[in-house]
C-alpha positions in Angstrom: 56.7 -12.1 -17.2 60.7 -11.5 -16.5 62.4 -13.6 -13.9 61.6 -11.4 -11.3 58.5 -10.2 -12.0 57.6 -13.7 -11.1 59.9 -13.9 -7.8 58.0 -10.8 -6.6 54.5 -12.4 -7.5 55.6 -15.9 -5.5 56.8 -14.0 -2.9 53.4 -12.0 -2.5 51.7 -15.4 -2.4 53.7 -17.0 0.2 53.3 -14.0 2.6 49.6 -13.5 1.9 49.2 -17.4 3.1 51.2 -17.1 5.8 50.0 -14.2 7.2 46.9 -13.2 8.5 44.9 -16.5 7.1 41.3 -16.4 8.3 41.4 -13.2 8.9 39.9 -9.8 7.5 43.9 -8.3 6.9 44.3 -12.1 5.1 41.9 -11.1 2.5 42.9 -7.5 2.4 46.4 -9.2 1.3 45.1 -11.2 -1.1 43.0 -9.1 -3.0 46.1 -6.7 -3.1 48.0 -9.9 -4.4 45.5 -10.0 -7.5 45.7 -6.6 -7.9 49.7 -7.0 -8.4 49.1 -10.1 -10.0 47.1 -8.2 -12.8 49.2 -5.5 -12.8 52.1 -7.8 -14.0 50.0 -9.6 -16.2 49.1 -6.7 -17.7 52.7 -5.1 -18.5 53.5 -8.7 -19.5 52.6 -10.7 -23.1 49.2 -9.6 -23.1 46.0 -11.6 -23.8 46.4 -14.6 -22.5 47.7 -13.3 -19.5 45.3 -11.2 -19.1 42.3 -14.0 -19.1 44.8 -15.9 -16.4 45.3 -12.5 -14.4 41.3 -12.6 -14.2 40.8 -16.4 -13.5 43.9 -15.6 -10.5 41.3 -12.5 -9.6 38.2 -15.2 -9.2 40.1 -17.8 -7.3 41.6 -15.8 -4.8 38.3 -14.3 -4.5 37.4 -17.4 -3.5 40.1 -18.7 -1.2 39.6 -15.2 0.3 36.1 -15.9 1.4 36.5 -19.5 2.2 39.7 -17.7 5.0 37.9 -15.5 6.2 34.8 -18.1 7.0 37.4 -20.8 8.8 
């Protein structure tokens, strides 16, 4: 991924934690953090990527649930 590919992606996460944590519009901006985290990884080197675009898909997943729980 280019330099700021990656700047976008960090700045994504930081605003997806900081907002709306434990709520239902927290989620909502997490799974649209994967969903722009796959779309990078996909434009990006390719397969290995990809496989980390899909385990970054099943953790936020996760965090997501665990947010909205707390």
């Amino acid at each position: 991924m280019s330099l700021t590919a990656l700047a976008l992606r960090d700045t994504i996460w930081l605003s997806a934690l900081q907002s709306g944590r434990g709520t239902a519009e927290g989620l909502f901006v997490l799974f649209l953090l994967a969903a722009v985290t796959s779309v990078l990884a996909y434009r990006g080197i390719g397969g290995q990527l990809m496989r980390l675009a899909n385990l970054v898909l099943i953790l936020l997943f996760v965090v997501g649930i665990v947010f909205v729980l707390l």
